[in-house]
C-alpha positions in Angstrom: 38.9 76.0 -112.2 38.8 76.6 -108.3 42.3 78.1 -108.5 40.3 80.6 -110.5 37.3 81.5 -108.4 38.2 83.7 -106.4 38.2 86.0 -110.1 34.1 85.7 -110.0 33.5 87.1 -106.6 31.2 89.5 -105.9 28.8 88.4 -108.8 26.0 88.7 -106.5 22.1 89.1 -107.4 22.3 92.3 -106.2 24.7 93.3 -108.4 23.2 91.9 -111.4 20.3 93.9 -110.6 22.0 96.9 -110.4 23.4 96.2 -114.2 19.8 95.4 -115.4 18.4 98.6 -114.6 21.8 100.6 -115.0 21.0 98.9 -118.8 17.4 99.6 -118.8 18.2 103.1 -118.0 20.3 103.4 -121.0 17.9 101.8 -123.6 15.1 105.0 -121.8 17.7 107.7 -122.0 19.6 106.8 -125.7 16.4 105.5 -127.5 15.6 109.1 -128.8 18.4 109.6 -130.8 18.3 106.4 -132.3 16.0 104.3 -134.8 15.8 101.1 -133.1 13.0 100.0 -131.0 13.6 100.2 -127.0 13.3 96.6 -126.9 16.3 96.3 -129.5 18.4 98.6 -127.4 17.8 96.9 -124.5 19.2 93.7 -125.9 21.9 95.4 -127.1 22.9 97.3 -123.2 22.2 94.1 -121.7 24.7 91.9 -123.6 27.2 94.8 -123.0 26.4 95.5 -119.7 26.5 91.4 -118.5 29.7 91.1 -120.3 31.2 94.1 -119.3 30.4 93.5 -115.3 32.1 90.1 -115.9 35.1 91.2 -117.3 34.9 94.3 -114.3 34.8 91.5 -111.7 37.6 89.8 -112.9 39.4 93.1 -113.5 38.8 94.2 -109.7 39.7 90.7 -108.2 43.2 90.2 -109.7 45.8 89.6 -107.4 48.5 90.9 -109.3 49.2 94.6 -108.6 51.5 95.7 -111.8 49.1 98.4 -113.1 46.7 100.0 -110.8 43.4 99.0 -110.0 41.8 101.6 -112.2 43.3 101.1 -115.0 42.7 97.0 -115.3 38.6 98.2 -114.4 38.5 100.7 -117.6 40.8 98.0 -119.7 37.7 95.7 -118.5 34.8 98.1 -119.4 36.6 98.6 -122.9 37.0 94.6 -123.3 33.8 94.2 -121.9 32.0 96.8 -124.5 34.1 95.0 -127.6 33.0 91.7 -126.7 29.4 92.3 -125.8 29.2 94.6 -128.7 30.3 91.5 -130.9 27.8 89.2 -128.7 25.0 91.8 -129.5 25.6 90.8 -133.0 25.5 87.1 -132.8 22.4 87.0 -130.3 20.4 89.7 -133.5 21.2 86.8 -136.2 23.8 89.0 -137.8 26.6 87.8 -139.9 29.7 88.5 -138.0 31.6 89.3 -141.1 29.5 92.0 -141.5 29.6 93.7 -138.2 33.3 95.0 -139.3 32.0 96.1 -142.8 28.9 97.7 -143.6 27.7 97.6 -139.9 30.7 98.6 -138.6 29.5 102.5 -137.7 26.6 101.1 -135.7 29.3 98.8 -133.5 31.8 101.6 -133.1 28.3 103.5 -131.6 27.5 100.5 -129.2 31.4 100.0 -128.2 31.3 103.9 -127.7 28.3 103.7 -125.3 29.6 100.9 -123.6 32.5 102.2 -122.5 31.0 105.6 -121.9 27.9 104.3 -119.7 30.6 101.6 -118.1 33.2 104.1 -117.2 30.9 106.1 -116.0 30.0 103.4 -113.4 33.5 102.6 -112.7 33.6 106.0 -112.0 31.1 106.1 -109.3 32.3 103.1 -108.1 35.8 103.7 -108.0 34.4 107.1 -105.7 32.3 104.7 -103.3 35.5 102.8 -102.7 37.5 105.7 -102.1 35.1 106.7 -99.6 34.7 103.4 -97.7 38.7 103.4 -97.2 38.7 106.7 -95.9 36.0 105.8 -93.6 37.9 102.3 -92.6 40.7 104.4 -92.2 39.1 106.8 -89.8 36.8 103.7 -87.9 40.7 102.6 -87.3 42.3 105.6 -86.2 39.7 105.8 -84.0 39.7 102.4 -82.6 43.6 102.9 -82.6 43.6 105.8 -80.8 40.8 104.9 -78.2 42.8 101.9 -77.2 46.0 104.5 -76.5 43.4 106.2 -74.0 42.3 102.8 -72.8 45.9 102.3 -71.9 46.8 105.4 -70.7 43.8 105.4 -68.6 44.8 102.4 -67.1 48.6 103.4 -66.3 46.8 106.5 -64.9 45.0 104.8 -62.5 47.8 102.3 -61.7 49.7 105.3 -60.6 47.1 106.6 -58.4 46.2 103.3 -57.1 49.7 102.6 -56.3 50.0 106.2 -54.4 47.3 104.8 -52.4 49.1 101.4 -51.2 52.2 103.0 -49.2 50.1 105.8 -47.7 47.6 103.5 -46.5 50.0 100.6 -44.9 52.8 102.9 -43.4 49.7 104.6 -41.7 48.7 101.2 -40.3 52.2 100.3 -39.7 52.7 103.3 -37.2 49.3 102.6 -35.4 51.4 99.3 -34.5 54.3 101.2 -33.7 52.0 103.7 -31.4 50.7 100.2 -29.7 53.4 98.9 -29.1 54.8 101.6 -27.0 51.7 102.6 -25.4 50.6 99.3 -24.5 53.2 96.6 -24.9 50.6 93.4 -23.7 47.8 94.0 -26.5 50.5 94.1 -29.3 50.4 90.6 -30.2 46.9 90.6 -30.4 47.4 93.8 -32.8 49.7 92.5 -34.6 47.8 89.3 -35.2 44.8 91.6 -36.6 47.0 93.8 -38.6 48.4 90.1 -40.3 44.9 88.8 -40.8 43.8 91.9 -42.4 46.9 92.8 -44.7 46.5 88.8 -45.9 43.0 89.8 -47.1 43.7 93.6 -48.4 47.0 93.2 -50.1 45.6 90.8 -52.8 43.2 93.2 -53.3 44.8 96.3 -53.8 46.0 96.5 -57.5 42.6 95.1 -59.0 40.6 97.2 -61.0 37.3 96.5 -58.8 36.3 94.7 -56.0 32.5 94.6 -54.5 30.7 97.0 -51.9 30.5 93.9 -49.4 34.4 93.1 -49.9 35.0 96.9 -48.8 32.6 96.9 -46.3 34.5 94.2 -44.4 38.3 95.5 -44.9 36.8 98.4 -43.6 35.4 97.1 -40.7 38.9 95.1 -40.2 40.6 98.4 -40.0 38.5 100.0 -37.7 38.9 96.7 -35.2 42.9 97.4 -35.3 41.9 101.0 -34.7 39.4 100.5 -31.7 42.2 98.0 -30.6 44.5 101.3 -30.2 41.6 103.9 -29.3 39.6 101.7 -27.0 36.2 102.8 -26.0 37.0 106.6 -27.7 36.2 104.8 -31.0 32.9 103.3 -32.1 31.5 102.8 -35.7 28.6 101.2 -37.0 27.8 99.9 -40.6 24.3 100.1 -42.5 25.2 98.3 -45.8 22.3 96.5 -47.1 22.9 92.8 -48.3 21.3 93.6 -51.5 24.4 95.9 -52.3 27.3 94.2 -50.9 27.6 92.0 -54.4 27.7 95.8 -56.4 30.9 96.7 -58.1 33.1 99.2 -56.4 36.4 100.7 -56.9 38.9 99.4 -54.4 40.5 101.3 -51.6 38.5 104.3 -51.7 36.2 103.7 -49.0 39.6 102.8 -46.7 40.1 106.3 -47.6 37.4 107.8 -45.9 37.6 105.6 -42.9 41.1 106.5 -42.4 40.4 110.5 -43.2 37.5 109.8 -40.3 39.4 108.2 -37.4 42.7 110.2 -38.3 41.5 113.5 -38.9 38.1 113.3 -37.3 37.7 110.9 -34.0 41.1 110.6 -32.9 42.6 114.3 -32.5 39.4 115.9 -30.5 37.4 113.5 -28.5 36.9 111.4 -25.9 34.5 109.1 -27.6 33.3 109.4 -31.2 31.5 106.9 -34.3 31.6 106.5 -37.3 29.3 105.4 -39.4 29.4 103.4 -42.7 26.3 103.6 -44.9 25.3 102.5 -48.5 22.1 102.8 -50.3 20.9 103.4 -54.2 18.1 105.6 -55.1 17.3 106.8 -58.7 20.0 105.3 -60.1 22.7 106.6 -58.1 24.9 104.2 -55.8 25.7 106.0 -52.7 28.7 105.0 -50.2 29.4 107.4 -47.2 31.4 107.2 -44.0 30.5 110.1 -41.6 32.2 110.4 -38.1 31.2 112.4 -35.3 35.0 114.5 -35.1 36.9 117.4 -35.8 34.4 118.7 -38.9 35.1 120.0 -42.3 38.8 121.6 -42.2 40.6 122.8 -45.5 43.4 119.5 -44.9 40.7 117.7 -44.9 38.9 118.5 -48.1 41.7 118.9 -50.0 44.0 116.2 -48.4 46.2 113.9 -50.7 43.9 110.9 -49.9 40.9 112.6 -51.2 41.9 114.3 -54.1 43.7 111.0 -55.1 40.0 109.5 -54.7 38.5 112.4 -57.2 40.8 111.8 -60.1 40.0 108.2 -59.9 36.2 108.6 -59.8 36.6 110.8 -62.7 39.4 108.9 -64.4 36.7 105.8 -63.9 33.6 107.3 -64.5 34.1 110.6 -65.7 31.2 113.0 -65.0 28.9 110.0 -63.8 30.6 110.1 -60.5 31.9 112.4 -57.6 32.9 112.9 -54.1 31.1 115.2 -51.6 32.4 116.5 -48.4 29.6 117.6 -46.2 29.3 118.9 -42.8 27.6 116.4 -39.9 24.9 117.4 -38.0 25.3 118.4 -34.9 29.5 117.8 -35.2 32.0 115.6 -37.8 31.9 114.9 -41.5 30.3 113.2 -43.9 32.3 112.3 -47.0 30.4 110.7 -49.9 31.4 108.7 -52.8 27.9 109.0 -55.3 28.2 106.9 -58.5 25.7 107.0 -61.6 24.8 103.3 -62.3 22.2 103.8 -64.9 24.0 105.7 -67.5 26.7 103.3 -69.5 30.1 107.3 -71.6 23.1 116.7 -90.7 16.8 123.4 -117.7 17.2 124.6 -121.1 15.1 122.1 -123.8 17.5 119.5 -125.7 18.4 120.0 -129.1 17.7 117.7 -131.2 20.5 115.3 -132.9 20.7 113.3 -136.2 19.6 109.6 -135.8 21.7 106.6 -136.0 21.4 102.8 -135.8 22.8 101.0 -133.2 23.9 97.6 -133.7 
């Protein structure tokens, strides 16, 4: 009998329910025409309507597939109508010899509304089906195809990430070079920073996010190698608040900026210049900047492979809830900005009257 029980599922209350009033419906609507009493209709759509939702269930749970779905559901409402049509009988006191002789108009009636009142519930049923496969269907393509964005999202930004790694090093790696000819004693001490600093940065580079403080302090390691090199022409100073340094933040961006700052901005026009690293949040907006006191705003640098590398990634990240702003420094340099959005998450004519009948 277990083997069998999986032919019963979906019996629920609820369902039973639904038959009960689909039946009490039918008794209201048909008892016009007819000269039984409501009450003996009822009986009557009731034992059809129980035994035609069993046979239904069983019909919609087979596992074999050799005739469509369909057409086993109406071959259940028809079974279903005979046999509760027949139980009708037996449950009245009738003789059942009888029902197929001198009562057998009144069965062929209740048989005939039956299957008319069943099919027409297989009917809507069958449509509610249809519908919730087409919807599946949809919540899958679009689950399907979202996770194809999802990945080409991510090969995007591996692309631009990696762009990123041998700009940034072979930069670094020609500051040594500079040192080393320049000034031959401090390059072991250089070289020693650049070591200490790579250790921490390369691990770093191909994650998907690091932290503001983790930033903070490769960015601080760079600018050491770099005032190593510069001397006293380079300063900086860094107003990150301790609060922030555990916030999420998209690695090797703010390296951008610093490098933008001491190549482009401090290094090719003054004696002595700072830059300054800042982060703060107000109104739901997470703010990093890096603003030196250099060359100012110059069309290579807003529009420079670096940064236009960092706006596709903000956007590619954070779509419209982010963005970079270039702005000029009062009274002399640049302030570049990375400004993230941390508190948003991406509709009768009367009847005519027919001739009565008895129903079984």
């Amino acid at each position: 009998m277990k083997d069998h029980a999986y032919l019963f599922e979906g019996l629920t209350l609820k369902r039973v329910l639904l038959v009960s009033l689909l039946c009490v419906f039918a008794a209201t609507a048909i008892v016009w025409f007819f000269k039984n009493t409501w009450l003996d209709l009822l009986v009557s759509a009731l034992c059809v309507g129980y035994t035609s939702m069993v046979f239904f269930t069983m019909a919609t749970n087979l596992r074999q597939r050799r005739v469509p779905p369909w057409v086993a559901q109406v071959a259940s409402i028809i079974l279903g109508s005979f046999v509760g049509t027949v139980l009708t009988g037996l449950v009245k006191g009738r003789d059942f010899g009888s029902m197929f002789t001198e009562r057998l108009f009144g069965v062929l009636i209740t048989m005939s509304l039956g299957i008319g009142f069943g099919c027409w519930a297989v009917w809507i049923y069958y449509n509610r089906e249809r519908e919730a496969k087409v919807a599946a269907e949809l919540a899958r393509a679009r689950a399907e195809r979202s996770e194809l964005e999802k990945n080409v999202l991510q090969a995007r930004l591996a692309l631009m990430q990696a762009q990123v790694e041998p700009h940034f090093l072979f930069n670094t790696l020609a500051n040594v070079q500079h040192l080393v000819e320049v000034d031959p004693p401090s390059a072991s001490r250089m070289l020693e920073s650049l070591i200490q600093y790579l250790r921490a940065a390369l691990p770093r580079m191909r994650e998907d996010t690091t932290t503001v403080g983790r930033e903070t302090d490769m960015a601080k390691a760079f600018l050491d190698i770099h005032r190593m090199r510069m001397g006293s022409r380079l300063d900086y100073v860094v107003e990150v608040p301790e609060a922030l340094r555990c916030r999420p933040f998209p690695p090797m961006m703010l390296i951008t900026l610093v490098e933008n700052a001491v190549i482009h901005g401090v290094d090719p026009c003054c004696e002595a210049g700072t830059i300054t690293i800042r982060a703060s949040e107000e109104g739901g907006k997470l703010r990093f900047s890096v603003s030196d006191t250099g060359n100012g705003i110059s069309p290579k640098k807003g529009s420079g492979v670096g940064l236009v590398n960092i706006r596709e990634r903000l956007k590619a990240l954070y779509g419209t809830g982010a963005r970079l702003v270039m702005e000029e420094n009062v009274p002399r340099g640049v302030v570049a900005t990375i400004e993230v959005d941390v508190s948003s998450p991406e509709a009768a004519p009367a009847p005519v009257a027919a001739p009565t009948a008895q129903a079984a």
